[in-house]
Structures are given as structure tokens and as C-alpha cells.
Phi, psi and omega in degrees: 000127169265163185253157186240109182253030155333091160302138178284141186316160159300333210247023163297139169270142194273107206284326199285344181327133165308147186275167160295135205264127181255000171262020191262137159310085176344283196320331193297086173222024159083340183277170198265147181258132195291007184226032172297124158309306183304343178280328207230339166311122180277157194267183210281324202261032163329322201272309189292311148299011140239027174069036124352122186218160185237127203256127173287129157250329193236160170213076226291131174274114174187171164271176191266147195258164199260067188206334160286134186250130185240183162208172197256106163311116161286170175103146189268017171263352184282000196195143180219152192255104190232170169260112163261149166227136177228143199248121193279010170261332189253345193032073147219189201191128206228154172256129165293138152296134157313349193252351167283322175311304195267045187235017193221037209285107200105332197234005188266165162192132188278119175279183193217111118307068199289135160260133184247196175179151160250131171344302184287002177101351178274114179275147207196139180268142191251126166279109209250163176242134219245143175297149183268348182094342172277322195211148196268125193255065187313001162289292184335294203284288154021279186322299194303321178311303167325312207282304252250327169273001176256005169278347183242347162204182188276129172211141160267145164260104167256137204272124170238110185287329144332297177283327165112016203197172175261153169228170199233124192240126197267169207263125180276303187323121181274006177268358158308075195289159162340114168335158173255142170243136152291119171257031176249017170220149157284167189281336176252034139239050126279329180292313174316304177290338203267319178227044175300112147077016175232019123313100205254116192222020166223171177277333176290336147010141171264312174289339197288306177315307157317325164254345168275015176067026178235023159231000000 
């Protein structure tokens, strides 16, 4: 019998060979993976290193809510005494020309318009509501006590439906510094963002129209 002492080629496939593990991880190769959260994080002082400055575009009209501790910018270039009408299902609230209120009889109510601030820095205008002189109105009067204690310290206003008033409950920590008040705006372009597109300076008014049943 001969014998076949053939040597197997090198490019033979090696049958005992491991096959390739297809569950083995491609990726693993010791390089840092480019979407590591720790890689792609802006650091806590970003806004200062590149000049980052945070610009008001809006300014919200409302009272404060009674979970806020807020404060009453003082001074009388900070607040104006107006004619509002707020259509309380939409809770907005549009400012009147003066020449106008007394063609508007019933549907006008006279404001304290107050510059606020809030703990977090949001600034907000509070349409405060003025006694009308007919009838004496604890809310009304409250309100105004409340207010009158936020030019001087931090206080939440809360609505007590029992007593029938607001009550105003002040901040005891004396480590609660001072408002930062912004000095890159005036008080009448706070009016302006506020009632940006909420000025009624016709009778033609789309709300005016709107209550008088003719829209």
C-alpha cells in the first residue's frame, strides 16, 4: 500500500480552529467612546466663559403664585396706576388708554401695576387691584398690606378662603439677600414685554368688540 505522506497545504482550513465569537464586541478596543456623557458635558461655568448674558424678551402680567416668595420693587417710577380689563377664562389682561375707561363702564377696573420679582430671579408685573371707593373689599385691601410688606422683605401671598383675604407670610432667614433688580430695562419697556400685543387704544379693539357682543 502506498503511503501519502502529502503535506497539507498552509491555506488549508484548519478545521480544529475556533470559529469567530459573533457575540464578541466589535467596539472594545480601549479607544474612548465619543458619546461618554463625561465627554460631551458643558462644564457648570460655560455661560461665563464665553459672555453669556440672559436677555428679557417676556414679562409675565399676573399675582403671584402662593408658593412664591416674592418682592415689590419700590419707588414710584417702578408702578403705574391703570385701566385694565382681564378676561379672566383666558387669565389675560390687556391695558387700556385712559381716554377710553369712561366709554367702558363695567368692564374697566383700576390697577397698581407693581414691578415683582421672585426668589429664582423672574421678573413679573402684578396687576394689583385698587379699592373702587364703593365698598370696602378685603381682598383688595390685604392685597395692597401684602404688597406694601414686599418692598421690604420676601413674602408669600396666599389667598384664605375662611377669612375671606390674603395673608402675607414673610421669609424668617436673614440670609435671603436682596433682590439683584435688573438695570438693563426700564419700567416702560417692562410695560411693553408685558402687554406686547395687549393694548386697547380703540373701541375697535377685537376684546372691546368681543364684550360688547359685536365679534
Amino acid at each position: 500500500m502506498k503511503r501519502n505522506d502529502a503535506k497539507k497545504p498552509d491555506d488549508a482550513p484548519n478545521k480544529d480552529a475556533n470559529p469567530p465569537d459573533d457575540d464578541q464586541d466589535c467596539t472594545d478596543s480601549g479607544a474612548p467612546n465619543p458619546f461618554d456623557p463625561a465627554q460631551l458635558r458643558l462644564s457648570q461655568d460655560f455661560a461665563d466663559s464665553v459672555g453669556v448674558q440672559k436677555v428679557l424678551i417676556s414679562v409675565p402680567v399676573r399675582k403671584p403664585d402662593r408658593q412664591w416668595f416674592v418682592r415689590v420693587r419700590p419707588g414710584a417710577e417702578w408702578r403705574l396706576t391703570a385701566g385694565i380689563i382681564e378676561l379672566r377664562e383666558e387669565r389675560e389682561c390687556y391695558l387700556v388708554l385712559p381716554q377710553l375707561v369712561p366709554q367702558l363702564p363695567g368692564e374697566v377696573s383700576p390697577r397698581m401695576i407693581l414691578t415683582c420679582v421672585t426668589r429664582q430671579g423672574t421678573l413679573f408685573l402684578w396687576p394689583l387691584k385698587l379699592p373702587d371707593g364703593k365698598r370696602q373689599n378685603e381682598w383688595n385691601r390685604t392685597a395692597l398690606e401684602c404688597a406694601a410688606l414686599a418692598e421690604r422683605q420676601w413674602v408669600r401671598v396666599a389667598a384664605n378662603m375662611t377669612l375671606g383675604a390674603y395673608e402675607p407670610f414673610c421669609a424668617t432667614s436673614d440670609s435671603i439677600p436682596d433682590p439683584a433688580w435688573p438695570d438693563d430695562k426700564t419700567f416702560p419697556q417692562l410695560l411693553e414685554l408685558g402687554f406686547r400685543g395687549k393694548l386697547i387704544d380703540s373701541l375697535d379693539h377685537e376684546v372691546i368688540r368681543q364684550l360688547l357682543g359685536a365679534a
